[in-house]
N, C-alpha and C positions, 0 to 999 in steps of 0.2 A: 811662556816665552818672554824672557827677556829685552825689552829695546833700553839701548845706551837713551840717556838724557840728553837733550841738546838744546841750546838755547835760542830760543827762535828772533830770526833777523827784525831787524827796523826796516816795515817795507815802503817808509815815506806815503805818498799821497796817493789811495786808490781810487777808482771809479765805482759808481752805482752798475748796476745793471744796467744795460744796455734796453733801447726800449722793444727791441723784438724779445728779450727775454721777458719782460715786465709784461707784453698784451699775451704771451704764451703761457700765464699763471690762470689763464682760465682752464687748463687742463688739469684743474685740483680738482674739478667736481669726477672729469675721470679716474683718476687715484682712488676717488672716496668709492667707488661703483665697483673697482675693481677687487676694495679688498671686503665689501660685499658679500662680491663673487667667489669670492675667495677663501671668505671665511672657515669652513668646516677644512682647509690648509693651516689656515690659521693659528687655529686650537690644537694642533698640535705640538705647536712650537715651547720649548721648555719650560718647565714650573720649577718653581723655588717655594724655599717656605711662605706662609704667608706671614707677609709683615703689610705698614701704611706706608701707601704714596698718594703720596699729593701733586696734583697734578695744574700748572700755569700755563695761561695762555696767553697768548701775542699782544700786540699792540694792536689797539679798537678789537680785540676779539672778549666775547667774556666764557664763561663755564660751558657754553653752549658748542664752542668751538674743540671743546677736547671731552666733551660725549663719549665717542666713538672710542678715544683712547681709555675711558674710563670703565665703559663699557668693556671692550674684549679684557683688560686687565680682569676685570670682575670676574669674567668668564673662566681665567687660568687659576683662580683662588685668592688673588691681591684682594687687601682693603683699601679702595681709593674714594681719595678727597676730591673736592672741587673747594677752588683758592673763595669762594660766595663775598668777593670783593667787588662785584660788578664789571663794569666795562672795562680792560686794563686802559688808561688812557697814557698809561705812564707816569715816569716819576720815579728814576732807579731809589734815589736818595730819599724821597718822599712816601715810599714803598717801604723801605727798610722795616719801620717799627711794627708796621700792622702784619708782615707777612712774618716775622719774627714772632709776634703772636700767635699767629694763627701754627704755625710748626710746633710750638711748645703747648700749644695746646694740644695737638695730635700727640704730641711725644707724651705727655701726660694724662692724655685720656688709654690711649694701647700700652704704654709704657714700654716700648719698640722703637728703636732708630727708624727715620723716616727716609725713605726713597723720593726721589724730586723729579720728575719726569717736567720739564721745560720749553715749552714751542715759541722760538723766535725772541723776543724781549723777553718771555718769560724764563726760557735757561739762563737768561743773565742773572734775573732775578734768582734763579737757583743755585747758583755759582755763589751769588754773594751770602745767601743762607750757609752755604757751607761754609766760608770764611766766617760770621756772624757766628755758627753754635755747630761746630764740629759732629760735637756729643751727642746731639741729635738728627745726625743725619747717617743714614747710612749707605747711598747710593744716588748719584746726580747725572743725570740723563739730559742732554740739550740738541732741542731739533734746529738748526737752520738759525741759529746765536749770533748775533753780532756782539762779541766780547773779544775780541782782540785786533792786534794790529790796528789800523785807520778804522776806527768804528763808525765813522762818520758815512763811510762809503755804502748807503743806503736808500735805495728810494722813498725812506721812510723819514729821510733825518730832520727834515724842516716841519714835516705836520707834525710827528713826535713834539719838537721844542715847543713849538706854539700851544700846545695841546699841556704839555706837561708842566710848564714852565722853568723849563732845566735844559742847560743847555751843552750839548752832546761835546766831551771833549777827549782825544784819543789821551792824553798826557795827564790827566789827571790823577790823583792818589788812588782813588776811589776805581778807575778805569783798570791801572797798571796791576792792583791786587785781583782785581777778578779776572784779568786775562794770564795772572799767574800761576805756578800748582797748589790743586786744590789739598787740604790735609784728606780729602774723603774718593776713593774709589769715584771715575767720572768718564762719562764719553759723548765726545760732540758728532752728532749725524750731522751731516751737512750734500748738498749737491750742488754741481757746478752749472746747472739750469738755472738755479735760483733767481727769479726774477726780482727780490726787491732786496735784497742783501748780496753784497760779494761775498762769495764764497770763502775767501780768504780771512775774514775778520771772524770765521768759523773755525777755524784751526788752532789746535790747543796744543803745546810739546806734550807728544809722546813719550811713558812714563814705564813704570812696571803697574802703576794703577792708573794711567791713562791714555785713551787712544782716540782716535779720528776713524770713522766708519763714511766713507763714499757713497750715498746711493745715485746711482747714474738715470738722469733725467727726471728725477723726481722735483716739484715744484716749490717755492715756500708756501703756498697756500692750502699746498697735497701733503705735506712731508707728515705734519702730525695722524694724514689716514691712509699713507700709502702702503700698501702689503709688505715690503720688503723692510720699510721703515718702523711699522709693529712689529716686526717678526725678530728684525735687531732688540728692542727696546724689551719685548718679555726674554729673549736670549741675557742681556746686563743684567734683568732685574731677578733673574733664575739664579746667579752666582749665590754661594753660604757667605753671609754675612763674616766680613773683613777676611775674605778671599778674591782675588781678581785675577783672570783668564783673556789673552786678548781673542779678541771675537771672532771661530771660527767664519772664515765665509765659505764655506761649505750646504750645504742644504738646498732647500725647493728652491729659497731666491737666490743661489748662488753669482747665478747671469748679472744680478743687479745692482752689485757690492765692487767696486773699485779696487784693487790690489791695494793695502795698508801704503807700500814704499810709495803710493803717488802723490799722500799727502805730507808724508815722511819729507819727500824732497823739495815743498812745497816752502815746510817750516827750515829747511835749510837754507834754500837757495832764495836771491830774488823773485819777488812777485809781481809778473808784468800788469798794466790797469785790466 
Protein backbone atom coordinates (compact mmCIF):
# COMPACT_ATOMS: atom_id res chain seq x y z
CA UNK A 1 0.00 0.00 0.00
CA UNK A 2 1.14 3.10 -0.91
CA UNK A 3 0.87 6.44 1.54
CA UNK A 4 1.64 9.98 -0.42
CA UNK A 5 4.76 11.71 1.47
CA UNK A 6 4.00 14.56 3.49
CA UNK A 7 5.77 16.91 5.30
CA UNK A 8 5.33 16.97 8.78
CA UNK A 9 4.34 20.52 10.53
CA UNK A 10 6.46 22.67 13.10
CA UNK A 11 4.58 21.79 16.19
CA UNK A 12 6.33 24.75 18.40
CA UNK A 13 6.50 23.90 22.12
CA UNK A 14 5.14 20.68 23.71
CA UNK A 15 4.49 19.31 27.07
CA UNK A 16 6.00 16.30 28.94
CA UNK A 17 3.63 13.96 30.16
CA UNK A 18 1.47 14.86 32.50
CA UNK A 19 2.02 13.43 36.05
CA UNK A 20 -1.06 11.01 36.18
CA UNK A 21 0.59 9.47 33.07
CA UNK A 22 4.17 9.56 34.55
CA UNK A 23 2.92 7.51 38.24
CA UNK A 24 0.72 5.13 35.78
CA UNK A 25 4.23 3.65 34.16
CA UNK A 26 4.21 1.44 36.87
CA UNK A 27 1.89 -0.64 34.93
CA UNK A 28 5.03 -1.90 32.74
CA UNK A 29 5.62 -4.73 35.20
CA UNK A 30 1.92 -5.78 34.07
CA UNK A 31 2.89 -5.62 30.34
CA UNK A 32 6.02 -7.76 31.02
CA UNK A 33 3.46 -10.66 32.99
CA UNK A 34 1.23 -10.35 30.38
CA UNK A 35 3.34 -11.18 27.37
CA UNK A 36 4.60 -14.08 29.84
CA UNK A 37 1.27 -15.30 29.63
CA UNK A 38 1.17 -14.98 26.44
CA UNK A 39 3.90 -16.23 25.18
CA UNK A 40 3.19 -19.61 23.33
CA UNK A 41 0.66 -16.57 21.23
CA UNK A 42 3.55 -15.11 20.84
CA UNK A 43 5.70 -17.60 18.90
CA UNK A 44 3.43 -17.65 16.40
CA UNK A 45 3.79 -14.38 15.19
CA UNK A 46 5.88 -14.28 11.65
CA UNK A 47 9.44 -15.42 10.82
CA UNK A 48 11.67 -14.12 8.37
CA UNK A 49 14.97 -15.10 7.31
CA UNK A 50 17.49 -15.10 9.86
CA UNK A 51 19.78 -12.30 9.72
CA UNK A 52 21.56 -9.95 13.08
CA UNK A 53 19.82 -7.39 15.25
CA UNK A 54 21.07 -5.52 17.63
CA UNK A 55 19.19 -4.45 19.95
CA UNK A 56 19.41 -0.65 22.26
CA UNK A 57 18.10 0.33 25.38
CA UNK A 58 16.65 3.42 27.00
CA UNK A 59 18.01 5.93 28.93
CA UNK A 60 19.57 4.69 32.64
CA UNK A 61 18.50 1.16 31.25
CA UNK A 62 21.36 -1.25 30.21
CA UNK A 63 21.21 -4.89 28.12
CA UNK A 64 19.29 -6.08 30.92
CA UNK A 65 16.32 -4.15 30.02
CA UNK A 66 15.72 -5.61 26.45
CA UNK A 67 16.28 -9.47 27.67
CA UNK A 68 13.09 -10.23 27.01
CA UNK A 69 13.14 -8.63 23.64
CA UNK A 70 16.25 -10.56 22.75
CA UNK A 71 15.02 -13.50 24.02
CA UNK A 72 11.60 -14.10 22.13
CA UNK A 73 13.58 -12.83 18.85
CA UNK A 74 16.02 -15.82 19.63
CA UNK A 75 12.92 -17.90 19.80
CA UNK A 76 11.64 -16.92 16.12
CA UNK A 77 15.29 -17.70 14.56
CA UNK A 78 16.99 -13.99 14.80
CA UNK A 79 20.65 -13.70 15.77
CA UNK A 80 20.45 -10.95 18.44
CA UNK A 81 22.99 -8.55 19.85
CA UNK A 82 23.10 -6.77 23.11
CA UNK A 83 24.78 -2.99 22.56
CA UNK A 84 27.50 -4.69 26.06
CA UNK A 85 27.97 -0.73 26.44
CA UNK A 86 26.75 -0.63 29.89
CA UNK A 87 24.32 1.69 31.34
CA UNK A 88 22.85 3.99 28.40
CA UNK A 89 23.42 7.27 30.40
CA UNK A 90 23.35 8.98 27.20
CA UNK A 91 25.21 11.13 24.90
CA UNK A 92 23.46 11.10 21.27
CA UNK A 93 26.74 12.72 19.93
CA UNK A 94 29.13 10.97 22.23
CA UNK A 95 27.54 7.62 21.31
CA UNK A 96 28.06 7.93 17.61
CA UNK A 97 31.66 6.44 17.29
CA UNK A 98 31.41 3.29 19.66
CA UNK A 99 27.82 2.19 18.44
CA UNK A 100 29.24 2.75 14.96
CA UNK A 101 31.60 0.20 16.03
CA UNK A 102 29.91 -2.00 17.51
CA UNK A 103 27.33 -2.45 13.97
CA UNK A 104 30.43 -2.82 11.76
CA UNK A 105 31.62 -5.18 13.81
CA UNK A 106 28.20 -7.28 13.70
CA UNK A 107 28.20 -6.48 9.91
CA UNK A 108 31.61 -8.02 9.64
CA UNK A 109 31.47 -10.86 11.72
CA UNK A 110 27.60 -12.31 9.96
CA UNK A 111 28.45 -10.34 6.78
CA UNK A 112 24.40 -9.46 6.81
CA UNK A 113 22.66 -6.05 6.99
CA UNK A 114 21.82 -5.43 10.62
CA UNK A 115 18.17 -5.02 11.97
CA UNK A 116 18.21 -2.26 14.96
CA UNK A 117 15.48 -2.83 17.16
CA UNK A 118 15.46 0.68 19.46
CA UNK A 119 13.54 1.24 23.11
CA UNK A 120 13.27 5.10 23.78
CA UNK A 121 16.85 6.97 23.46
CA UNK A 122 17.93 3.92 22.06
CA UNK A 123 15.66 4.25 18.52
CA UNK A 124 17.28 7.52 18.41
CA UNK A 125 20.28 6.10 18.58
CA UNK A 126 19.14 3.78 15.78
CA UNK A 127 17.84 6.19 13.44
CA UNK A 128 21.16 7.95 13.61
CA UNK A 129 23.18 4.43 12.68
CA UNK A 130 21.04 4.40 9.70
CA UNK A 131 22.05 7.76 8.59
CA UNK A 132 25.87 6.94 9.74
CA UNK A 133 26.13 3.54 7.47
CA UNK A 134 23.16 2.75 5.38
CA UNK A 135 25.12 -0.25 3.92
CA UNK A 136 24.84 -1.90 6.98
CA UNK A 137 21.56 -1.71 8.09
CA UNK A 138 19.00 -3.40 7.03
CA UNK A 139 15.80 -2.70 9.16
CA UNK A 140 15.19 0.03 12.23
CA UNK A 141 12.58 -0.46 14.59
CA UNK A 142 11.97 2.45 17.47
CA UNK A 143 9.79 1.94 20.65
CA UNK A 144 8.52 5.06 22.29
CA UNK A 145 11.57 7.55 20.48
CA UNK A 146 11.79 10.89 21.04
CA UNK A 147 13.39 11.94 17.61
CA UNK A 148 11.15 14.54 16.37
CA UNK A 149 9.33 17.42 16.57
CA UNK A 150 10.10 19.41 20.31
CA UNK A 151 12.26 16.65 21.57
CA UNK A 152 12.63 18.29 24.57
CA UNK A 153 9.02 17.50 25.58
CA UNK A 154 10.28 14.59 28.07
CA UNK A 155 10.14 13.82 31.51
CA UNK A 156 13.47 12.76 31.04
CA UNK A 157 15.08 15.91 29.51
CA UNK A 158 16.88 17.58 32.45
CA UNK A 159 18.39 14.25 34.10
CA UNK A 160 19.40 13.13 30.56
CA UNK A 161 21.51 16.66 30.14
CA UNK A 162 23.09 16.57 33.41
CA UNK A 163 23.88 12.91 33.11
CA UNK A 164 25.05 13.18 29.61
CA UNK A 165 26.65 16.26 29.31
CA UNK A 166 24.78 17.25 26.06
CA UNK A 167 22.38 19.34 25.80
CA UNK A 168 18.89 18.50 24.21
CA UNK A 169 18.11 20.83 21.26
CA UNK A 170 14.96 20.42 18.98
CA UNK A 171 16.84 22.62 15.89
CA UNK A 172 19.86 21.19 15.80
CA UNK A 173 21.75 19.68 12.55
CA UNK A 174 22.16 16.54 14.32
CA UNK A 175 18.25 16.55 15.68
CA UNK A 176 16.57 17.75 12.25
CA UNK A 177 18.47 14.67 10.14
CA UNK A 178 17.50 12.00 12.51
CA UNK A 179 13.86 13.10 12.73
CA UNK A 180 14.19 12.97 8.85
CA UNK A 181 13.58 9.97 6.18
CA UNK A 182 15.62 7.45 6.88
CA UNK A 183 17.67 5.73 3.43
CA UNK A 184 16.62 2.24 5.35
CA UNK A 185 13.21 0.56 5.74
CA UNK A 186 11.80 1.95 9.53
CA UNK A 187 8.87 1.99 12.01
CA UNK A 188 8.22 3.96 15.04
CA UNK A 189 5.80 2.26 17.83
CA UNK A 190 4.79 4.72 19.94
CA UNK A 191 1.51 5.05 22.58
CA UNK A 192 -0.45 7.80 23.71
CA UNK A 193 -0.17 6.75 27.55
CA UNK A 194 3.37 7.17 27.38
CA UNK A 195 4.34 8.62 30.55
CA UNK A 196 7.70 9.96 30.18
CA UNK A 197 7.93 11.07 26.52
CA UNK A 198 5.12 12.89 24.36
CA UNK A 199 3.79 10.92 22.12
CA UNK A 200 4.24 13.15 19.39
CA UNK A 201 8.11 13.70 19.14
CA UNK A 202 7.32 9.78 18.20
CA UNK A 203 5.97 10.42 14.86
CA UNK A 204 7.94 10.02 11.82
CA UNK A 205 6.30 11.06 8.01
CA UNK A 206 4.86 8.19 6.64
CA UNK A 207 6.56 6.77 3.74
CA UNK A 208 6.32 3.79 1.10
CA UNK A 209 9.14 2.36 3.75
CA UNK A 210 7.91 4.14 6.68
CA UNK A 211 5.07 4.17 9.16
CA UNK A 212 3.83 4.89 12.74
CA UNK A 213 2.14 1.72 14.46
CA UNK A 214 -0.29 2.95 17.67
CA UNK A 215 -0.33 0.67 20.59
CA UNK A 216 -3.21 1.82 22.74
CA UNK A 217 -2.34 2.06 26.59
CA UNK A 218 0.74 0.54 26.43
CA UNK A 219 3.41 2.31 28.82
CA UNK A 220 7.15 3.66 27.98
CA UNK A 221 8.58 1.45 30.65
CA UNK A 222 6.09 -1.63 29.05
CA UNK A 223 6.38 -0.86 25.41
CA UNK A 224 9.83 -2.93 24.87
CA UNK A 225 7.60 -6.29 26.70
CA UNK A 226 4.32 -5.50 25.81
CA UNK A 227 2.58 -8.43 23.67
CA UNK A 228 1.18 -6.42 21.09
CA UNK A 229 4.28 -4.44 20.88
CA UNK A 230 6.57 -7.83 20.18
CA UNK A 231 4.13 -9.04 18.12
CA UNK A 232 4.58 -5.63 15.74
CA UNK A 233 8.45 -5.70 15.97
CA UNK A 234 8.91 -9.82 14.79
CA UNK A 235 5.82 -8.83 12.14
CA UNK A 236 8.76 -5.60 10.48
CA UNK A 237 11.58 -7.87 11.19
CA UNK A 238 9.82 -10.91 9.12
CA UNK A 239 9.64 -8.69 5.86
CA UNK A 240 12.68 -10.20 2.70
CA UNK A 241 15.32 -7.96 2.99
CA UNK A 242 14.75 -4.46 0.85
CA UNK A 243 10.93 -5.16 0.72
CA UNK A 244 8.46 -3.29 2.92
CA UNK A 245 4.74 -3.84 3.58
CA UNK A 246 2.78 -1.46 5.88
CA UNK A 247 1.77 -3.40 8.89
CA UNK A 248 -1.22 -5.45 8.79
CA UNK A 249 -3.23 -4.71 12.10
CA UNK A 250 -5.03 -7.61 11.71
CA UNK A 251 -4.27 -10.71 13.98
CA UNK A 252 -4.65 -11.87 17.83
CA UNK A 253 -3.69 -8.17 18.98
CA UNK A 254 -5.67 -6.49 16.51
CA UNK A 255 -7.93 -4.73 19.49
CA UNK A 256 -4.47 -3.11 20.43
CA UNK A 257 -3.24 -1.34 17.19
CA UNK A 258 -4.75 2.35 16.53
CA UNK A 259 -6.01 2.89 12.90
CA UNK A 260 -2.67 4.00 10.76
CA UNK A 261 -4.84 7.63 9.61
CA UNK A 262 -4.58 8.63 13.54
CA UNK A 263 -1.25 9.18 13.35
CA UNK A 264 -1.39 10.20 9.75
CA UNK A 265 -3.32 13.19 10.77
CA UNK A 266 -1.33 13.81 13.76
CA UNK A 267 1.93 14.57 11.32
CA UNK A 268 -0.43 16.75 9.26
CA UNK A 269 -2.38 18.71 11.36
CA UNK A 270 -1.42 20.68 14.58
CA UNK A 271 -0.43 19.20 17.79
CA UNK A 272 -2.25 20.20 20.90
CA UNK A 273 0.30 20.09 24.41
Amino acid sequence: MSVDRIEPVVTGRLRPPGLALLLAEVRGIFELNASVLLSPLLLRAPRGERHPVLTLPGFLASDLSMAPMRRYLNELGYDTYAWKLGRNIGGVSRMRAALRDLLAEIHGTTGRKVSIVGWSLGGVYARDLALQAPDMVRYVVSLGSPFANDVRATNATRLYEALSGEVVESNSELHRAIAGDLPVPTTSIYSRADGIVNWRTCLLRPSDTAENIEVHLASHIGLGVNPAALWAVADRLAQPEGQFRQFDRSGPFAIAYAPPENAQSQVLGPAAP
